[in-house]
Backbone as CSV, one residue per row, in Angstrom:
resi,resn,N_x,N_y,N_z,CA_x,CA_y,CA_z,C_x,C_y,C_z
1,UNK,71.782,63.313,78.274,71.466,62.186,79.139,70.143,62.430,79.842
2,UNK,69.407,61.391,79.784,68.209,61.542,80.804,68.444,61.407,82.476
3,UNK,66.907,61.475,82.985,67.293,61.507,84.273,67.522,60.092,84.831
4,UNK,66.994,59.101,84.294,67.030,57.622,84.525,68.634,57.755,84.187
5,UNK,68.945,57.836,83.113,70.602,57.338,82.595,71.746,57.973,84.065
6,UNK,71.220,59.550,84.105,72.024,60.190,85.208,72.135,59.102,86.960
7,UNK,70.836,58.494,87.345,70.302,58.157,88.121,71.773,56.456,87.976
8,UNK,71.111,56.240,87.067,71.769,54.440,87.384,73.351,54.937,86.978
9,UNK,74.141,56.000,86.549,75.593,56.357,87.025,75.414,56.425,87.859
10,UNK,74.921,57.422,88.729,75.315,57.596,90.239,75.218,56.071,90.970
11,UNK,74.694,55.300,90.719,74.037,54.073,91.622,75.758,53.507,91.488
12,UNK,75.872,53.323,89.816,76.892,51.999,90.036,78.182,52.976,90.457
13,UNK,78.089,53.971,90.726,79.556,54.785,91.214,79.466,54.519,92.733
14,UNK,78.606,54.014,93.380,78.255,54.457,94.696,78.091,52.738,95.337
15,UNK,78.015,51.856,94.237,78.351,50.421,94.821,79.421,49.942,94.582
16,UNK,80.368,50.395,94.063,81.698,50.038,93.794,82.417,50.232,95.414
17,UNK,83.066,48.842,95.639,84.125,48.783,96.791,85.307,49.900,96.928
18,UNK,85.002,50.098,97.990,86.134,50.962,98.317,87.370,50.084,99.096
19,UNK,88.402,50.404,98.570,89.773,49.384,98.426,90.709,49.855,99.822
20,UNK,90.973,49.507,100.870,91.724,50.304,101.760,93.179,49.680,101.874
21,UNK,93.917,50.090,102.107,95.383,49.803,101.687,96.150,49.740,103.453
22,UNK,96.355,48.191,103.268,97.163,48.012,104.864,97.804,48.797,105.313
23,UNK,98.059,49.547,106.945,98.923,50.301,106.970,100.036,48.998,107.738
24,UNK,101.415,50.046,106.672,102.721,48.830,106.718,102.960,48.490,108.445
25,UNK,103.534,47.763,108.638,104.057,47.120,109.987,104.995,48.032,110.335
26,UNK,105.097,48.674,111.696,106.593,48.937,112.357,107.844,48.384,112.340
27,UNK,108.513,48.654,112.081,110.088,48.037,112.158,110.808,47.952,113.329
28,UNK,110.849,46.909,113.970,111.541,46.820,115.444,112.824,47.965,115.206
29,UNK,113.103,48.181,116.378,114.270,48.995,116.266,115.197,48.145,116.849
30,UNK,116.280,48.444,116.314,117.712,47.731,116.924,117.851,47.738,118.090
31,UNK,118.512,47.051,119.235,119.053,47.396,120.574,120.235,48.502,120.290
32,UNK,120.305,48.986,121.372,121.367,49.814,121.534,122.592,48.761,122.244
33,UNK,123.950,49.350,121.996,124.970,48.441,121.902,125.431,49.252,123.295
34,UNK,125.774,48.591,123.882,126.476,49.186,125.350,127.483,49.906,125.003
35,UNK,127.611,50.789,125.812,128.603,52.217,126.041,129.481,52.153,127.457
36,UNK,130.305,52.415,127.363,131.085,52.514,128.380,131.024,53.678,129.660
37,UNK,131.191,54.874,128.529,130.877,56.133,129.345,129.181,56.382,129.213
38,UNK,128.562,57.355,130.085,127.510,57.302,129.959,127.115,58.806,129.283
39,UNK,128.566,59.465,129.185,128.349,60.745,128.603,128.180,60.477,126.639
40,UNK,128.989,59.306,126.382,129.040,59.412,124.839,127.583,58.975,124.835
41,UNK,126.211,58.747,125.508,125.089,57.964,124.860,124.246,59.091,124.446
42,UNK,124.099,58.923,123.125,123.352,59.511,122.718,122.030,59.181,122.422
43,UNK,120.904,60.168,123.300,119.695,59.898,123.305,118.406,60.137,122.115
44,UNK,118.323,59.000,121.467,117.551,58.982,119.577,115.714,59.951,119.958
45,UNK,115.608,61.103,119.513,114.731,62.027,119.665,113.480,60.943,118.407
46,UNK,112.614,60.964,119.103,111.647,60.255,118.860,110.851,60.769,117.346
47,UNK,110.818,59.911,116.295,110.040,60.633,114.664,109.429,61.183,114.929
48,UNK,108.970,62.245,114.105,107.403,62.097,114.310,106.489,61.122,113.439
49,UNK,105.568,60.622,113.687,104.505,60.323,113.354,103.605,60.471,111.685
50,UNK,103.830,60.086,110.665,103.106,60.599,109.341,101.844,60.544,109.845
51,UNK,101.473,61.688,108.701,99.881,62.337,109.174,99.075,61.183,108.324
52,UNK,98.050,60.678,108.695,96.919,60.332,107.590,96.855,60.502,106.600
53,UNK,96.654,59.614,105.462,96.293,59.772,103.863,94.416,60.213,104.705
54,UNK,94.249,60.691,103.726,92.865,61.388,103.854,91.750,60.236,102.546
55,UNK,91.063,59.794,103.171,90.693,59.403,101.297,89.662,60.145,100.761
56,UNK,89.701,60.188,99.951,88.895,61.012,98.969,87.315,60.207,98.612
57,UNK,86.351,61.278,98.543,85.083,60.621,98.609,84.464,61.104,97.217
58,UNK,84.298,60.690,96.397,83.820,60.522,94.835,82.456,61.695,95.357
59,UNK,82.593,62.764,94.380,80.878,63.700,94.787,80.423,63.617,93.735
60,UNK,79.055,63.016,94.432,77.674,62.989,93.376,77.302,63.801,92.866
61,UNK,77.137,63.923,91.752,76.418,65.519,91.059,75.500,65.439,91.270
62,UNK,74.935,66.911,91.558,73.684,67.110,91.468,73.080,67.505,90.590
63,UNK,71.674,66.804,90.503,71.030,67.553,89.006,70.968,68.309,88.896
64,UNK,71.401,69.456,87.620,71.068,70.641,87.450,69.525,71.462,87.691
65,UNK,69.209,72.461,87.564,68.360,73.214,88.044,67.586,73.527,86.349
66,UNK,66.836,73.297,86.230,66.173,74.089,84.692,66.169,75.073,84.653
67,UNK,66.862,76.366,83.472,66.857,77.487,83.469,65.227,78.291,83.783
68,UNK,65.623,79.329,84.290,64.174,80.357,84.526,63.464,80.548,83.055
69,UNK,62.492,80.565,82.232,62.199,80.859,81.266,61.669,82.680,81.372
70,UNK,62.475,82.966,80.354,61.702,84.302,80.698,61.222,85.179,79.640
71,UNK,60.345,85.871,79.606,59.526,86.568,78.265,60.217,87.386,77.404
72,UNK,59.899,87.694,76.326,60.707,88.960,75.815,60.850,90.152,76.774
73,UNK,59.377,90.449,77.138,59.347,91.779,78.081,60.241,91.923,79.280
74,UNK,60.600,90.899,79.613,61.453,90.721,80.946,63.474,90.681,80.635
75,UNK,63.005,89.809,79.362,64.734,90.346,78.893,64.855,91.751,78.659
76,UNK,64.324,92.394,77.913,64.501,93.702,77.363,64.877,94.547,78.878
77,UNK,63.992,94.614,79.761,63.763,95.046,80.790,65.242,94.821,81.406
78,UNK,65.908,93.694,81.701,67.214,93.288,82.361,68.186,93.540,81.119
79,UNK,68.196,93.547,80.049,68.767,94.430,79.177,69.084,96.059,79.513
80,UNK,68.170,96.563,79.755,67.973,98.224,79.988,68.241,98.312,80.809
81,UNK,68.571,97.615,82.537,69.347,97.638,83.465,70.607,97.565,83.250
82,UNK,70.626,96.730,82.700,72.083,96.490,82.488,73.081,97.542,81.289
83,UNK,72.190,98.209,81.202,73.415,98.574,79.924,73.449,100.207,81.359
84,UNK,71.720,100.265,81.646,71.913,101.491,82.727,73.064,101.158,83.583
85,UNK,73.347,100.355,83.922,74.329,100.207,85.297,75.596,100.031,84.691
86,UNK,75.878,99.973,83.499,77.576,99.992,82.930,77.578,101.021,82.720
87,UNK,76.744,102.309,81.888,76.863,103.770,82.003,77.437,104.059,83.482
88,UNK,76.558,103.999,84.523,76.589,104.338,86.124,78.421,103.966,86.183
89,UNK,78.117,102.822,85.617,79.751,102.416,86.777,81.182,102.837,85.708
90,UNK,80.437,103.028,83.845,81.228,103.764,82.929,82.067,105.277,84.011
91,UNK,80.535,105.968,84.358,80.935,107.131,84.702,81.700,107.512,85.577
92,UNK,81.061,106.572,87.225,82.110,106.273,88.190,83.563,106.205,87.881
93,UNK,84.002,105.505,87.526,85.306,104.904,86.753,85.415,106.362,86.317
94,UNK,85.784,106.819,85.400,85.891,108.127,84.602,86.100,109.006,85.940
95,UNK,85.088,109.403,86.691,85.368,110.412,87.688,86.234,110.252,88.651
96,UNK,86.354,108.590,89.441,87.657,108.513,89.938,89.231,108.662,89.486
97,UNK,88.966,108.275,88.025,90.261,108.496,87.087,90.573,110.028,87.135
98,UNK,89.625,110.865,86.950,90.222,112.193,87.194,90.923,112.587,88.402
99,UNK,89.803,112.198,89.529,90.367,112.501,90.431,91.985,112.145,90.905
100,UNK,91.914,111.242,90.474,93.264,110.466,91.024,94.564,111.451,89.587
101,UNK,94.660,111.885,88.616,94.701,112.528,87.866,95.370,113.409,88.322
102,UNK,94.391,114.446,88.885,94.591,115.419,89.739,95.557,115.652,90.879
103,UNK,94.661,115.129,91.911,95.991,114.406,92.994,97.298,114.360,92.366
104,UNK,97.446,113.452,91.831,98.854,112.677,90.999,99.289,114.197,90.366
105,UNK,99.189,114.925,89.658,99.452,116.468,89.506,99.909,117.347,90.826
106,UNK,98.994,117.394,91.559,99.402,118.076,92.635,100.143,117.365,93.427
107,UNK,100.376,116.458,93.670,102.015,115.467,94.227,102.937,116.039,93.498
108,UNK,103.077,115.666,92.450,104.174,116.679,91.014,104.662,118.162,91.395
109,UNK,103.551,118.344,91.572,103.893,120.269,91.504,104.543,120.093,93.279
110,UNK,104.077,119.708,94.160,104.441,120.106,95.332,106.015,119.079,94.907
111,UNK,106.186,118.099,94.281,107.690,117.591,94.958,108.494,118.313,93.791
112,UNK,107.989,119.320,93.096,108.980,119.986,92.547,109.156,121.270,93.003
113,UNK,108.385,121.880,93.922,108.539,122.864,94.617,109.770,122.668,95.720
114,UNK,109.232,121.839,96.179,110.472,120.826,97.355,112.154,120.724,96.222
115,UNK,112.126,120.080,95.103,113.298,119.863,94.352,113.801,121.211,94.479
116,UNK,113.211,122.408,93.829,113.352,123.691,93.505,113.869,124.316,94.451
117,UNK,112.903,124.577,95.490,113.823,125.153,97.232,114.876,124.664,97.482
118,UNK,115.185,123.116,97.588,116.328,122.427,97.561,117.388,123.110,97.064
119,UNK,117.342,122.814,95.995,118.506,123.370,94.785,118.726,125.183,95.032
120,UNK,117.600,125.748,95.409,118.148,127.254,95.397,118.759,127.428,96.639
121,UNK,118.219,126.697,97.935,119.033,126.488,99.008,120.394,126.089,98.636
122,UNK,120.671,125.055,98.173,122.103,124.250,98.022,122.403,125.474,97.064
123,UNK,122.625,126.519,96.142,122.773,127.465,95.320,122.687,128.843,96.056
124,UNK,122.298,128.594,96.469,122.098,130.205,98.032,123.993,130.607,98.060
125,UNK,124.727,129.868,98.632,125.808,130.524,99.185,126.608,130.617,97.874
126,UNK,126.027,129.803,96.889,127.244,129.912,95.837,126.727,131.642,94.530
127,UNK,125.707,131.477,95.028,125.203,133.412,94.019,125.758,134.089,95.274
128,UNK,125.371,134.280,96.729,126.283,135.348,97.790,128.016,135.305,97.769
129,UNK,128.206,134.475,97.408,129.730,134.919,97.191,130.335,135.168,95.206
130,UNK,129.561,135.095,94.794,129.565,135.708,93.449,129.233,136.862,93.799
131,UNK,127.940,137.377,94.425,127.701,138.891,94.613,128.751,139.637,95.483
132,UNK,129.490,138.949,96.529,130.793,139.344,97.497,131.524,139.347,96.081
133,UNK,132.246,138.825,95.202,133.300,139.062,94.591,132.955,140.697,93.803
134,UNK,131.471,140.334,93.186,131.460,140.899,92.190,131.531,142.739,92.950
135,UNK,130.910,143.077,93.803,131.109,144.130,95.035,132.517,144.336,95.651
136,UNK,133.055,143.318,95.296,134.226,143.674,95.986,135.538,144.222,94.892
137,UNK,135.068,143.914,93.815,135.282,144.059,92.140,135.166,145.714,91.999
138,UNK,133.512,146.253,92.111,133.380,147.536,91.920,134.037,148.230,93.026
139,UNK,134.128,148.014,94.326,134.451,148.670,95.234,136.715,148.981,94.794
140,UNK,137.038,148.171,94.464,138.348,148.529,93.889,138.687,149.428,93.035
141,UNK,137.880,149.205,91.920,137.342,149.908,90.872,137.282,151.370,91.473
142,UNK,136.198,151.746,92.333,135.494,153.243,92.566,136.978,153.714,93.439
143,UNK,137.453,152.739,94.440,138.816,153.311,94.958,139.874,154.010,93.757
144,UNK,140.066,152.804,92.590,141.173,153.267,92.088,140.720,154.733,91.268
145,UNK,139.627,155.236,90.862,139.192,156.337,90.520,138.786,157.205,91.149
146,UNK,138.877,157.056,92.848,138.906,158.344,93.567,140.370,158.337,93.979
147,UNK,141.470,157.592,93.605,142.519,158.233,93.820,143.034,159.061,92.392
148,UNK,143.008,158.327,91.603,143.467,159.238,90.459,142.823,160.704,89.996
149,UNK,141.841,160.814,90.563,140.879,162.114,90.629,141.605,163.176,91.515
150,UNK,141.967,164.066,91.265,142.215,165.130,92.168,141.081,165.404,92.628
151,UNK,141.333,165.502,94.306,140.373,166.024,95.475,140.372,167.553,95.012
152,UNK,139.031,168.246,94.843,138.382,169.873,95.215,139.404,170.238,96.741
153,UNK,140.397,171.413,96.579,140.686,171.955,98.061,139.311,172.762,98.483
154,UNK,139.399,172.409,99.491,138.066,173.339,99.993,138.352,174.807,99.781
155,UNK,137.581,175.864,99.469,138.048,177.514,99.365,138.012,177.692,101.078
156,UNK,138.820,178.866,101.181,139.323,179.413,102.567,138.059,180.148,102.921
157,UNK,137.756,180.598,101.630,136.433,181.978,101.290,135.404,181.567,101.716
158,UNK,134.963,180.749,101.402,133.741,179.731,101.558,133.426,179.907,102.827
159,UNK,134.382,179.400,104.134,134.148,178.826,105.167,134.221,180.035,106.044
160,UNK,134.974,180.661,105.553,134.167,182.030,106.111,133.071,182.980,105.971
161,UNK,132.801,182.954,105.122,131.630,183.307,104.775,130.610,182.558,105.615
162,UNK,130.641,181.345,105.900,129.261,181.082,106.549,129.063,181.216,108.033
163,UNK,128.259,182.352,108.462,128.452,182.074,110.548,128.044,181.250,111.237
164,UNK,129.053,181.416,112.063,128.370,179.601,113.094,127.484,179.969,113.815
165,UNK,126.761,179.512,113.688,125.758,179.472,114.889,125.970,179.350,116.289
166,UNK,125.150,179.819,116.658,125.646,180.003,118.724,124.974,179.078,119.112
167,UNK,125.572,178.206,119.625,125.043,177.233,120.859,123.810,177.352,121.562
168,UNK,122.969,176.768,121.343,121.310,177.697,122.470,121.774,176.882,124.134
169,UNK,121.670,177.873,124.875,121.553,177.260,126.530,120.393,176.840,126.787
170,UNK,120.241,175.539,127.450,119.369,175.228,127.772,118.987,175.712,129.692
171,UNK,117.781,176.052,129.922,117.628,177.021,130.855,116.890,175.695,131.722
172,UNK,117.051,175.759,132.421,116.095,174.732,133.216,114.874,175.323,134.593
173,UNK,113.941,174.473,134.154,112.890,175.373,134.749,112.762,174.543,136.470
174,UNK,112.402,175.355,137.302,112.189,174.970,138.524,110.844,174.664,139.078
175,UNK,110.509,173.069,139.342,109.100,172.689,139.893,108.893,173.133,140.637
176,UNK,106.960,173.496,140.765,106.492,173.804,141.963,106.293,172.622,142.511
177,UNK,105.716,172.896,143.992,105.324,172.229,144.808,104.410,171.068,144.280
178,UNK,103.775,171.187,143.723,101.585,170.792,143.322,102.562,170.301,141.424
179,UNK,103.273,170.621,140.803,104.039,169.855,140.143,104.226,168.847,140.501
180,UNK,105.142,168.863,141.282,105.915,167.651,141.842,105.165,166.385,142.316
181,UNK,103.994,166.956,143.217,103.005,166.035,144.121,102.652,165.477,142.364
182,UNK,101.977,166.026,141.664,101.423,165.167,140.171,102.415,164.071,139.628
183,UNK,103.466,164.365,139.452,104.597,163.886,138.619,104.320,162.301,139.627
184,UNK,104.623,162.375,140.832,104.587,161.162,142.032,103.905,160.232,141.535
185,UNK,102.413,161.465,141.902,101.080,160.809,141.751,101.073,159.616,140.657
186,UNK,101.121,159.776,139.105,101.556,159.032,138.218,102.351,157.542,138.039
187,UNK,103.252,157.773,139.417,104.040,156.785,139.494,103.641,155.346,140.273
């Protein structure tokens, strides 16, 4: 379309009548019918109000803009940006993916450390009383084979043979004077 053709649409879109649509009449309301008591009257809470139809306003286009013309040298050029800046944001991308990678790994390892303690906790009392049985197992055991063992009588010979030793007295020594004052002194 030319610009004349574009031009005389807009014209005859823009002399065409706009049509407005009566708003309807109110409806009397009924009387109210007399009541006897004044407690049965019930008091009618007022409509609300409908909002506005809005009307709608037909938009004129605007003429387009003629593209920029631009040289070979200048595409190539916004070419070579552009492929530079999808590498850039290729790489970005890539390095946040690791990172997050990572992280997401070390969440893993720590909530299985947490599972793990858990479980050896909740498992704690049930290996200590396996180790109580199993001890209490050998300890019967080593009883019933130091009774069936004849006890060594001690030899008579023996115990004479070895001399007792004498008791050492302890002698206690008596402070001097210039002792004593030191010992104080200290205190």
């Amino acid at each position: 379309m030319s610009e004349k053709e574009l031009f005389e649409n807009v014209e005859l879109e823009v002399e065409e009548p706009e049509v407005e649509e009566p708003e309807p009449e109110p409806e009397p309301e009924p009387e109210p019918e007399p009541v006897e008591d004044i407690e049965d009257i019930a008091i009618p809470e007022p409509e609300p109000e409908p909002e506005p139809v809005k009307e709608e306003k037909p938009k004129k286009e605007k003429p387009k803009k003629a593209k920029r013309v631009l040289t070979e040298a200048q595409k190539e050029r916004l070419r070579e940006n552009l492929k530079r800046g999808r590498e850039t944001s290729m790489a970005n991308r890539k390095k946040k993916a690791m990172v997050k990678k990572i992280e997401k790994e070390e969440k893993i390892t720590i909530d299985d450390e947490k599972i793990f303690q858990a479980l050896k906790k909740k498992m704690k009392p049930c290996d200590l009383e396996n180790e109580n049985t199993k001890l209490r197992a050998e300890l019967l055991e080593l009883r019933k084979e130091k009774e069936k063992r004849p006890q060594p009588k001690p030899d008579p010979e023996k115990e004479e043979d070895k001399p007792k030793p004498e008791p050492v007295k302890e002698v206690k020594k008596t402070l001097t004077q210039r002792q004593k004052m030191r010992m104080l002194k200290g205190l």
